[in-house]
C-alpha positions as CSV (number, residue, x, y, z in Angstrom):
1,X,79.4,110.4,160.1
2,X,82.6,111.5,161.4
3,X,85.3,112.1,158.3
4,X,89.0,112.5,159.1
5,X,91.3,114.5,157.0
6,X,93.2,111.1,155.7
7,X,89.2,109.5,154.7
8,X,88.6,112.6,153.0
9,X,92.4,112.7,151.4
10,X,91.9,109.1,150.2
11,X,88.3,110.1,148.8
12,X,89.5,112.8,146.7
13,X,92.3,110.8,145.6
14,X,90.3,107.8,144.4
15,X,87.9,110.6,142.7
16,X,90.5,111.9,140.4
17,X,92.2,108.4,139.9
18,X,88.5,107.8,138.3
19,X,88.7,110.5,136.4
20,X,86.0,112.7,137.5
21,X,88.1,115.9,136.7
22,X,87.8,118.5,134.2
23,X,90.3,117.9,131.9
24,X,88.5,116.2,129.2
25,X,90.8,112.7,127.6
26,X,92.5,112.9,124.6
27,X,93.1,110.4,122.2
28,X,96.8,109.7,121.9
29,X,97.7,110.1,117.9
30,X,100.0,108.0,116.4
31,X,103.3,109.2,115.1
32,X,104.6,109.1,111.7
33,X,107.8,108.4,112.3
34,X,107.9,105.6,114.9
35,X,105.2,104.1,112.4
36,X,108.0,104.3,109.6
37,X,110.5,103.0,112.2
38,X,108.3,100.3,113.4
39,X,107.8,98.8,109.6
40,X,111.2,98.9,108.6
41,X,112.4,97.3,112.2
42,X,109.9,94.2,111.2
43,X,111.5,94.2,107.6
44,X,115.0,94.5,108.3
45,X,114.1,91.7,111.1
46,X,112.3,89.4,108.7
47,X,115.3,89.7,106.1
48,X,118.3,89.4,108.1
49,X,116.5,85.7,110.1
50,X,115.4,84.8,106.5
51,X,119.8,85.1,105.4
52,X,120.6,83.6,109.1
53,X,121.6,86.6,110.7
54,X,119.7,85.6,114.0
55,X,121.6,88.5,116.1
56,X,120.7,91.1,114.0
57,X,117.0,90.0,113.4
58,X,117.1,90.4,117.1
59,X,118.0,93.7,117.6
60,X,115.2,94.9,115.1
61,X,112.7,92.5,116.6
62,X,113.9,94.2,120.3
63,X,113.3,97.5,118.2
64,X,110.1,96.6,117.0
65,X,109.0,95.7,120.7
66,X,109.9,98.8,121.5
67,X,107.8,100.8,119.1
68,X,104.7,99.1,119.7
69,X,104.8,99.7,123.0
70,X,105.3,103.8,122.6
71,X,102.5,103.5,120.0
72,X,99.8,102.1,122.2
73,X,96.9,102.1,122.0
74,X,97.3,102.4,118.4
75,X,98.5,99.0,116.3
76,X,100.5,99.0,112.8
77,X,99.3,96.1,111.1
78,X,102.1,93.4,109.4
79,X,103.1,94.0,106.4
80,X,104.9,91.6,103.3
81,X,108.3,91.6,104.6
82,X,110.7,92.4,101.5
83,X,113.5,89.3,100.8
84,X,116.8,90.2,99.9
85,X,119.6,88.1,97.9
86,X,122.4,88.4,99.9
87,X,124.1,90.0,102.6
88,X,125.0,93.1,100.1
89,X,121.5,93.7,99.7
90,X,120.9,93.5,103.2
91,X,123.2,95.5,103.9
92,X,122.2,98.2,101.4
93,X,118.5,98.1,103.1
94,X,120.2,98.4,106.3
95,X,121.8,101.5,105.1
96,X,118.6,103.0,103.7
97,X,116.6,102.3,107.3
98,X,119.5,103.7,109.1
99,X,119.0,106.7,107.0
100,X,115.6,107.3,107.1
101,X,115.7,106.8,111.2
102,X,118.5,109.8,110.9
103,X,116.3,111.8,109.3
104,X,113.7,111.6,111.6
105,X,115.4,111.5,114.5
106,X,116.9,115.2,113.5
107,X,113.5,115.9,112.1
108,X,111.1,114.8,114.9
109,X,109.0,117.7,116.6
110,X,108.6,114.7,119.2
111,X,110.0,113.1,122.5
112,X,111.2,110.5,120.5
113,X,114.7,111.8,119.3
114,X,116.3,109.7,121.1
115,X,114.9,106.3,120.4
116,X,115.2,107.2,116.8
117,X,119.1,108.0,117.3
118,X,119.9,104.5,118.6
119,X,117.8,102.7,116.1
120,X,120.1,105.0,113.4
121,X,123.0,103.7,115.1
122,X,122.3,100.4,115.0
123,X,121.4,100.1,111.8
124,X,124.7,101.6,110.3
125,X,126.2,99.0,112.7
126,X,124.4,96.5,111.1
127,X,125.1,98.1,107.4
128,X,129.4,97.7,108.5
129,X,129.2,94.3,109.7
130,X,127.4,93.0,106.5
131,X,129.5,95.1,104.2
């Protein structure tokens, strides 16, 4: 059989697309802090379309889209979604959630400084227009 240098380009491509390398697979871990980010996006979500704040349930349900996708393969169930009063209260949980994404996004050891910035912002966005 003849074999040009393309066929046998194309073989060893498709070889270590099939991962017959060395490198053994790790499991991807899931991190803390988008877990923590993830539950309080789905809380702050759930309380702000429960008081009829529809844009800002958005933006944490956008947020929350966004976290489960950079914690595949890994899942964080649902959890009871807290209720809150008024808009005070909301706010006040808003400011606590902004807070806590602060915190790790100065903390992280991870790539994921960045997302956790934005979500901090947003949330103390959030926390002035309620207030």
């Amino acid at each position: 059989m003849f074999t040009t240098r393309r066929g046998l380009l194309v073989g060893a491509a498709v070889l270590a697309a099939a991962g017959c390398t060395r490198e053994t697979a790790t499991i991807i871990t899931s991190d803390a802090d988008l877990t923590a980010a993830l539950r309080t996006a789905r809380a702050l979500a759930a309380g702000a379309e429960s008081l009829g704040y529809g844009d800002i349930a958005q933006d944490h349900l956008t947020h929350a889209a966004t976290l489960e996708r950079l914690l595949r393969p890994n899942t964080v169930g649902e959890e009871a979604a807290p209720s809150y009063a008024d808009a005070a209260a909301l706010a006040e949980a808003e400011t606590e959630g902004g807070r806590e994404a602060a915190d790790a996004c100065l903390g992280t050891d991870s790539d994921y400084a960045v997302v956790l910035g934005e979500i901090a912002a947003c949330r103390a966005a959030h926390a002035a227009v309620l207030a």
